[in-house]
C-alpha positions as CSV (number, residue, x, y, z in Angstrom):
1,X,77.3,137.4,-15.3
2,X,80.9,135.5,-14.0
3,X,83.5,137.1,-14.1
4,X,85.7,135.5,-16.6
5,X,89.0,136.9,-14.7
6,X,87.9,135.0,-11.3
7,X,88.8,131.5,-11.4
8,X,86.3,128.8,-10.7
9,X,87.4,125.5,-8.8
10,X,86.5,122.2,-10.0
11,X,87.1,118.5,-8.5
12,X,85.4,115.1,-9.4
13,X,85.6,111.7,-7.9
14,X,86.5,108.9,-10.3
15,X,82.9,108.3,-11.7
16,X,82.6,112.2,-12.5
17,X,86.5,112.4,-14.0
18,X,86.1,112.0,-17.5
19,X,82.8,114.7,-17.2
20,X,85.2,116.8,-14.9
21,X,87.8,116.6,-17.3
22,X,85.5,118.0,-20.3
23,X,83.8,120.6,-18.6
24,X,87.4,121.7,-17.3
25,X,88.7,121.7,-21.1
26,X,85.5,123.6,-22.2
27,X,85.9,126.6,-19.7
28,X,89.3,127.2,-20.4
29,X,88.7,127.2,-23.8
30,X,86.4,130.3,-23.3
31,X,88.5,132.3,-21.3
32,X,87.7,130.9,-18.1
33,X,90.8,130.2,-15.3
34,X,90.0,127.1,-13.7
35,X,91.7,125.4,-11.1
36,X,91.1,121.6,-11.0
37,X,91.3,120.3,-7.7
38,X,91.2,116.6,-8.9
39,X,90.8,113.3,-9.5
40,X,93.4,112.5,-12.3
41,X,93.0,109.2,-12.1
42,X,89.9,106.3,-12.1
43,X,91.3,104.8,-9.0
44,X,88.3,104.8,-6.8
45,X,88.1,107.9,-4.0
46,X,85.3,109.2,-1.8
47,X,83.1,111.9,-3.0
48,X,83.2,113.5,0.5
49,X,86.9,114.1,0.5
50,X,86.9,115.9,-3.2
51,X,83.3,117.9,-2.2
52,X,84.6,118.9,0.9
53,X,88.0,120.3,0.1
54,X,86.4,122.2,-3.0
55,X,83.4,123.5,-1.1
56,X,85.7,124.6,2.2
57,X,88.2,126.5,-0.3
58,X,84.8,127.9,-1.9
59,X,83.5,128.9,2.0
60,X,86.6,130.7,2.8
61,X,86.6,132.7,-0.1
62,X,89.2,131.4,-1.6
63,X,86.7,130.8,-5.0
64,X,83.9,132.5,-5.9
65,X,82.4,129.7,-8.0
66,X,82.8,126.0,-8.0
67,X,81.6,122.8,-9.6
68,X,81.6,119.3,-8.2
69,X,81.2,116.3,-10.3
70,X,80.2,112.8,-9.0
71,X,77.9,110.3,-10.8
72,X,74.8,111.4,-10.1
73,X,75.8,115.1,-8.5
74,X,73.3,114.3,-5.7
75,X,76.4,113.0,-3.3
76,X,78.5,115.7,-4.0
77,X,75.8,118.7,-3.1
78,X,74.9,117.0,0.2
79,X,79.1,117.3,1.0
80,X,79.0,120.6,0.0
81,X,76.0,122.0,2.2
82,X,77.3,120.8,4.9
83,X,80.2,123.5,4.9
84,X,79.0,126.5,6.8
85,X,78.4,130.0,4.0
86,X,78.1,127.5,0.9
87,X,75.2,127.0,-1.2
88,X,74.9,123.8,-3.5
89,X,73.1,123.4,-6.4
90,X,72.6,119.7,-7.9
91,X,72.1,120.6,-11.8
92,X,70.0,118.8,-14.2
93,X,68.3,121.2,-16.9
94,X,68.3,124.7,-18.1
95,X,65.8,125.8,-15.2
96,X,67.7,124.7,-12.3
97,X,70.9,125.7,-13.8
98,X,69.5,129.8,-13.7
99,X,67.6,129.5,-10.7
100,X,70.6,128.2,-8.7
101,X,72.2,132.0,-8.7
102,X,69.0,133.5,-9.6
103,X,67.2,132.8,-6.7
104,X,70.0,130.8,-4.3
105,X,72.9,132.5,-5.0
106,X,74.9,129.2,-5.1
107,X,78.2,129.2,-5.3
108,X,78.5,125.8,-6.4
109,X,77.3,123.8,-8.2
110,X,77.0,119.9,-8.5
111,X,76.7,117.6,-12.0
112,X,76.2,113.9,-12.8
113,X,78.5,112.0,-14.8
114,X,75.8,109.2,-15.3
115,X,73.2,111.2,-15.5
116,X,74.1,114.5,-17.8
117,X,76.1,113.9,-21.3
118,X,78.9,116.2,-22.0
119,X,76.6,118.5,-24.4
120,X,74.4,119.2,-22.0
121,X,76.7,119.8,-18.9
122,X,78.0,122.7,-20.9
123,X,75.0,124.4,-21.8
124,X,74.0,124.2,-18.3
125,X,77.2,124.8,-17.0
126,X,76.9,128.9,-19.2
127,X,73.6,129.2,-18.3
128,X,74.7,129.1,-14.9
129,X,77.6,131.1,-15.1
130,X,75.6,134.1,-17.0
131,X,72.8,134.1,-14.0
132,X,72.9,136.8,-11.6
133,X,71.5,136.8,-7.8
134,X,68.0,138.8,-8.3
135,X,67.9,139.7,-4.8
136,X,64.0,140.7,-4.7
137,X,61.7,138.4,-2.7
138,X,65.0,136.0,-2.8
139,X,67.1,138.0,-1.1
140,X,65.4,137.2,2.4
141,X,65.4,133.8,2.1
142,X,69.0,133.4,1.3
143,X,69.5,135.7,4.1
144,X,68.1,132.9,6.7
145,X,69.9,129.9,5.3
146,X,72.8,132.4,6.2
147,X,71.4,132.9,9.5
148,X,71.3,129.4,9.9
149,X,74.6,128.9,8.9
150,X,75.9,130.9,11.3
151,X,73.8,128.9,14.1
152,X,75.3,126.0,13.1
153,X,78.5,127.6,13.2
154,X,77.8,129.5,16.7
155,X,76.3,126.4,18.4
156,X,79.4,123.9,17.0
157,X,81.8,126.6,18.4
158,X,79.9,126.1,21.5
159,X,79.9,122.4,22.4
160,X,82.1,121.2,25.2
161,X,84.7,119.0,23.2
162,X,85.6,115.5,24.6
163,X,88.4,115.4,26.9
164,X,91.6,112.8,25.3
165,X,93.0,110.9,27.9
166,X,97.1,110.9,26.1
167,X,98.7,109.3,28.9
């Protein structure tokens, strides 16, 4: 189970905001310390920027725990897997909501604003927070997405960057 003395990041572009905003309400009510990275506002923004800044705060440890809410959550887990030592989890029922840490160990996860009705954001939203990493036959498996994120990161670090010509 979370931690309820850890604070868990949230962030939303404007399709997830009024979702962001209840699930945001709904944690702190039970104890939960949440810092709400944004959108305040409808005025239209990217997914990317919102998903990346959340999931790069999550990746450098900043966060053990995260949620990211667009309108169908699909947009905001691809953002978020692409930051090296995340795992994403786009949410839609009570299954996937405890498999996510069960078996992924995700530290984020992703919800749809057109898709998932307040109600059922929060139940998933607990069920996920009260799963635990089972380790077990799991345990190698996230171990190689790790290895592959540190390929990634290892080959990146490697590649010849382009010269600028500034003069």
């Amino acid at each position: 189970m979370f931690n309820k003395s850890k604070p868990i990041v949230i962030g939303a572009d404007h399709f997830g905001l009024p979702l962001k905003n209840v699930v945001r309400d709904y944690l702190r009510e039970k104890g939960y310390t949440v810092v709400d990275l944004g959108v305040e506002s409808d005025e239209p923004v990217d997914y990317p920027d919102i998903g990346a800044a959340l999931a790069e705060a999550v990746g450098r440890g900043e966060y053990q725990r995260g949620i990211l809410v667009c309108g169908t959550g699909a947009g905001m887990a691809v953002v978020a897997n692409k930051v090296p030592g995340v795992r994403a989890v786009a949410v839609y029922d009570p299954y996937v909501a405890e498999r996510a840490v069960a078996s992924n160990n995700a530290q984020i996860i992703t919800l749809g604003s057109q898709v998932t009705g307040p109600a059922v954001a929060k139940k998933l939203i607990d069920i996920w927070l009260e799963s635990e990493f089972q380790g077990g036959r799991s345990a190698p498996k996230v171990a190689k997405i790790e290895q592959l994120d540190e390929k990634y990161r290892s080959e990146r670090a490697e590649e010849p960057r382009p010269e600028t010509d500034c003069g």
